[in-house]
N, C-alpha and C positions, 0 to 999 in steps of 0.2 A: 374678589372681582369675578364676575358672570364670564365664564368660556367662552370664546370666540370665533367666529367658524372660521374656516378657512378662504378664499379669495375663489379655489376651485370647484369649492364645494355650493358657495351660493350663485357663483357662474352657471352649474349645472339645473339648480332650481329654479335659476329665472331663467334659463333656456325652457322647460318647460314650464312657466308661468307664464313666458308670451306665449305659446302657441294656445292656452288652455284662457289667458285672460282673467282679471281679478274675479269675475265670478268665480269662478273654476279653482280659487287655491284651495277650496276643503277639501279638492279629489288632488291636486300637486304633492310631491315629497316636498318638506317645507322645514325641516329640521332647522338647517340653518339660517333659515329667515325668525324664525321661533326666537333663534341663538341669538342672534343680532339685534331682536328686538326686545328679550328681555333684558340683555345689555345695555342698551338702548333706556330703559325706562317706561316702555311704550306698551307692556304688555306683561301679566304677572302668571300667566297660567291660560288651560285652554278654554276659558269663560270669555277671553277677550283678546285670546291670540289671532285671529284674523284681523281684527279690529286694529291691532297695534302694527298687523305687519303692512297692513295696507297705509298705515299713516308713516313708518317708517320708508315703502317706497315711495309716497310723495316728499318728504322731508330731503330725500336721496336725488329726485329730480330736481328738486328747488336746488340742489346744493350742484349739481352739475349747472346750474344756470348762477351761477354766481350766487346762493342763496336768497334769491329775490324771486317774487312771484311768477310762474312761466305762464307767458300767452303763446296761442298759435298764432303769430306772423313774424314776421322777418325783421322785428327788435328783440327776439330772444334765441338766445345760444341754441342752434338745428341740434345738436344733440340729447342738450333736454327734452328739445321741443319730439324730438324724434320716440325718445323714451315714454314720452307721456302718450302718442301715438301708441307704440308697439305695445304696450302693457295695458291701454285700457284706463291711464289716471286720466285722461280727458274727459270730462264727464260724458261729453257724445259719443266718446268712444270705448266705455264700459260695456255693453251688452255684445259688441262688435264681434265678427266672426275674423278669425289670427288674420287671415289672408286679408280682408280688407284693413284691418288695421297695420299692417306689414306694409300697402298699397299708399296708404297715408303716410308713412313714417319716409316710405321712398321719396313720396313728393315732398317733404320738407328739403332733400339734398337735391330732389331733380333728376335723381336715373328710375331706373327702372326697377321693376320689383323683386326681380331675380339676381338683379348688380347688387341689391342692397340687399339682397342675402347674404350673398358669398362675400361683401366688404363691408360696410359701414353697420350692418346691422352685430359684429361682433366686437367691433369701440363701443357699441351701445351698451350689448350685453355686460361689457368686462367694465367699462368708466362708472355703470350702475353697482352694478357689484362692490367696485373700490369704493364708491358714494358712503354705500351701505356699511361695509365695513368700517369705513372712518369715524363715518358717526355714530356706531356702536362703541367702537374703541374710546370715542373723544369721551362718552358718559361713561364707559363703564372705568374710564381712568381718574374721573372726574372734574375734565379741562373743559367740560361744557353740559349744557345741560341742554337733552331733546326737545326740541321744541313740537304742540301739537300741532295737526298739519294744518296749514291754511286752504282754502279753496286754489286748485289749478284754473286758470280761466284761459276762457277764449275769445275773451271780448279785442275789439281792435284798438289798436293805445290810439288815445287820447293827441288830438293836432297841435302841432307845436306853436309856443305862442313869442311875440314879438316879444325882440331885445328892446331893454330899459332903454335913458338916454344913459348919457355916457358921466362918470366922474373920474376926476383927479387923481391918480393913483400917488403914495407917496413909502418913503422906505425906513425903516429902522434896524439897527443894529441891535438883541438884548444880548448879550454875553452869557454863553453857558457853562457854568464851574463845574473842578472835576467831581462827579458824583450826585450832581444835580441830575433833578427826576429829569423822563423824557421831556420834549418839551410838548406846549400845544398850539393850536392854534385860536383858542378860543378870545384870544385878545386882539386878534387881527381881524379889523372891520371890513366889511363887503368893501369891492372896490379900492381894495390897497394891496400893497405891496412890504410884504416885511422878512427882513433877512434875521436868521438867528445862527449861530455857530452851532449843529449838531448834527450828528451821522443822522442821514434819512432814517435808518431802520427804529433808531427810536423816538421819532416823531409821533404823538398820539394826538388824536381828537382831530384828524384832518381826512374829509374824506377820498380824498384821492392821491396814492404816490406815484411821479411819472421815475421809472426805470429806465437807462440806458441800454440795449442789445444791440447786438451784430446783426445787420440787413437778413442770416438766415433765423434769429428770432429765438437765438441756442444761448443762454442767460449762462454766467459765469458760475466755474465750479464754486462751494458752500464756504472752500476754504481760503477763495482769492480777497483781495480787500479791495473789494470794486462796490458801486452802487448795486448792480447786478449780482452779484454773487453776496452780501449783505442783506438783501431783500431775499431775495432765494430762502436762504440760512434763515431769516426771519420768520417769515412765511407759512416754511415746513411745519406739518401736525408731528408730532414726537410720543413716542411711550412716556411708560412710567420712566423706564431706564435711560431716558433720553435719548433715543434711536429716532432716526431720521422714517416713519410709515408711510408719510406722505408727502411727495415733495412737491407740493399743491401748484406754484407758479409752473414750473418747468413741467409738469404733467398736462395741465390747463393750455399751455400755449404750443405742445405736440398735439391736441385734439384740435387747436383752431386751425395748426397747419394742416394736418392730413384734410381735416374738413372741406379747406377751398384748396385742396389739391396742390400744395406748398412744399411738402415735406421733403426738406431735402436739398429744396431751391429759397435763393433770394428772393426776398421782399423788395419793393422800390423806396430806396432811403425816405425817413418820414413818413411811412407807414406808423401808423400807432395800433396797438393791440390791447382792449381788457381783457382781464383775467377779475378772478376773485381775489380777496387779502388772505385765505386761509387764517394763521394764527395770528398776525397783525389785525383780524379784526377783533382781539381782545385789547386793542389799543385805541378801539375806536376808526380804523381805516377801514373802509369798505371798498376802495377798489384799487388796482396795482393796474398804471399803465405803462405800457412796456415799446418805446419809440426804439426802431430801428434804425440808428441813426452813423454805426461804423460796419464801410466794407472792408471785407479783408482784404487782405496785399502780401506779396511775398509769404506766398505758401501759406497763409494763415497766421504767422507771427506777427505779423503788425495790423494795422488799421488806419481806414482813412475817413476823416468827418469833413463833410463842408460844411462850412459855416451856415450856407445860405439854409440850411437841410433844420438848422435849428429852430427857423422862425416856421416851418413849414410844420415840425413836429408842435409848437405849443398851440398852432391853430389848431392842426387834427386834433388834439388832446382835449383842446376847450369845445371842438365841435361832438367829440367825441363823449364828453362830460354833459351837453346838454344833452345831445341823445338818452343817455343813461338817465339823466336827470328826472327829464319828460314822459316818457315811452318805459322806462321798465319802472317810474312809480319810486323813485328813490329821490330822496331829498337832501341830497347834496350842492351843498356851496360852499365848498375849500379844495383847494390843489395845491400840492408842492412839488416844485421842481428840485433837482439837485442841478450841482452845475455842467450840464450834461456837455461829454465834449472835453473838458477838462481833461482830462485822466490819460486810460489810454490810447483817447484820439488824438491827443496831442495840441489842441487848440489854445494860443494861449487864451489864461483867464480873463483879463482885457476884452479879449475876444468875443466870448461866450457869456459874459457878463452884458456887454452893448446888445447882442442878437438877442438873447432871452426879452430882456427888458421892454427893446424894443419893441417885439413881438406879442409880451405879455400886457405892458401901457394900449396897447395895437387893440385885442380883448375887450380889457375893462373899458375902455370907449365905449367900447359894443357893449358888451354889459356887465354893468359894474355890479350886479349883484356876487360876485366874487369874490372870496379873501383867497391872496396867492401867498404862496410861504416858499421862500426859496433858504434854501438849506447849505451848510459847505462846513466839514469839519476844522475848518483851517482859516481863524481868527484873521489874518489877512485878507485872504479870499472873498471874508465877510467885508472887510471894509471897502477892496475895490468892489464889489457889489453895491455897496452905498454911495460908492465916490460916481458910479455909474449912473444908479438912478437918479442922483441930483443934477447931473449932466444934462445940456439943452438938447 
């Protein structure tokens, strides 16, 4: 295995690679960018080491953006969008002098160019960095393979286009045995509705998992047996040794807090949040949406869901899904819900079985270009979920 640099040590080389700019890395200390990209795959010696490190911090920016292509406007994650700023991967902004590119990277968050020194320009630095590192690790472990970089752009995404007319959605139970592979969703057609008995985390071939969180957006520890803390655990990038390097969800969703100035505070129930799948997108899942949907009570120990908050999260989700869809260039049409609410919000199943349904039939009207996969470890659970859907 290729040696790895350290977290502080390529922190300090891309602190001077923004001020100096990709032109400028033959004159930067660069060791462990070197490190990281012959780990990486991306580069075999110094015949093509610039070449590989420059493709390496695009590969690191796309993967702060959900690994999907980053544009400059306000469909893609300010942090990417900010990195690609400060360093010079925008193409307009390769030849740029630090300070105007510093001046750009500000206006993506909206202060000032001196606020985003002393704050948001050191998430940049340190989020990049971890980028960089992960994806060294992931080849040099051999959980993935580098991919070469794609063009950064900055074209304006594309105008959103009208919903279908609407179809019938309808539901099925298939039974999942113990030791049956994950399951998929490739049998569930646009515009339906299909229940199967199995833990979300090993759902594959569905592009989108919606997760339960707490209104402050703080996902369940790795070892609870929640939807939130399943997905988390799932999620995570791991060594060889099976160590937790990167806990992608819960790292992903403190950058979206501190970003809009959250961190710390509630979100308003039915707020939904993406994140990327990290290692769930070796299942086929490309995105992890994470609806805040219990506030806490009594000190923190308990939780409260309203009901009504359910039908509110699978709009945001679907609305939030065609955004992604449209605008960042991804061609998804599958979402699974679990039965959110359920657990330890306390709702009964009954409950949260009508609202979902309700809300999700509510959708496919809108547009049935959709297969929706609702999920429930608990054979029962599956059938009031049927007994629901067939409901007038």
């Amino acid at each position: 295995m290729c040696p790895l640099p350290s977290h502080e040590s390529l922190v300090a080389e891309l602190r001077e690679l923004r001020r100096r700019g990709l032109p400028g890395l033959r004159h930067c200390t660069r060791d462990a960018l070197r490190e990281a990209a012959v780990a990486a795959g991306l580069c075999g010696g110094p015949d093509d080491e610039q070449t590989g490190i420059e493709e390496l911090l695009g590969a690191a920016v796309r993967r702060l953006a959900g690994g999907h292509p980053v544009r400059d406007d306000d469909s893609c994650d300010p942090l990417a969008r900010a990195a690609a700023h400060s360093f010079g991967i925008f193409a307009a902004r390769r030849g740029v002098p630090g300070t105007d590119r510093r001046k750009a990277a500000a206006g993506v968050y909206g202060v000032t160019t001196e606020r985003f020194r002393k704050s948001q320009e050191h998430d940049v630095v340190a989020e990049l960095a971890a980028a960089v590192l992960a994806i060294a690790r992931e080849a040099a472990a051999g959980t993935t393979a580098a991919h070469r970089a794609e063009p950064v752009t900055e074209l304006a995404a594309p105008a959103a286009t009208a919903p279908s007319a609407h179809a019938a959605p309808s539901a099925g139970v298939p039974s999942r045995r113990p030791g049956a592979r994950p399951v998929t969703a490739a049998a569930a057609p646009a515009g339906r509705i299909t229940v199967r008995v199995c833990p979300i985390e090993e759902v594959r071939d569905v592009d989108i998992l919606v997760s339960s969180e707490n209104t402050y957006l703080e996902m369940s520890k790795t070892f609870r047996p929640t939807v939130s803390g399943a997905l988390r655990r799932a999620a995570a990038l791991r060594d060889a040794a099976g160590e937790i390097v990167d806990d992608v969800l819960s790292r992903e969703l403190g950058v979206w807090l501190r970003t809009h100035g959250r961190a710390g505070r509630p979100v308003r129930p039915g707020t939904v949040v993406a994140t990327s799948s990290g290692a769930l997108a070796a299942q086929g899942v490309r995105r992890v949406h994470h609806a805040a949907i219990a506030t806490p009570v009594g000190g923190g120990d308990r939780y409260h869901v309203s009901p009504a908050v359910l039908g509110e999260v699978v709009r945001a989700s679907f609305e939030l899904a065609r955004h992604e869809s449209e605008f960042l260039s991804l061609p998804m049409s599958s979402i699974c819900f679990p039965l959110l609410g359920a657990g330890r919000g306390g709702l009964p199943v009954e409950t949260v079985a009508r609202r979902l349904l309700d809300a999700i039939r509510a959708e496919l009207r809108r547009d049935p270009s959709w297969a929706v996969l609702l999920v429930t470890p608990e054979e029962s659970h599956a059938r009031l979920l049927t007994a629901a859907s067939s409901a007038p």
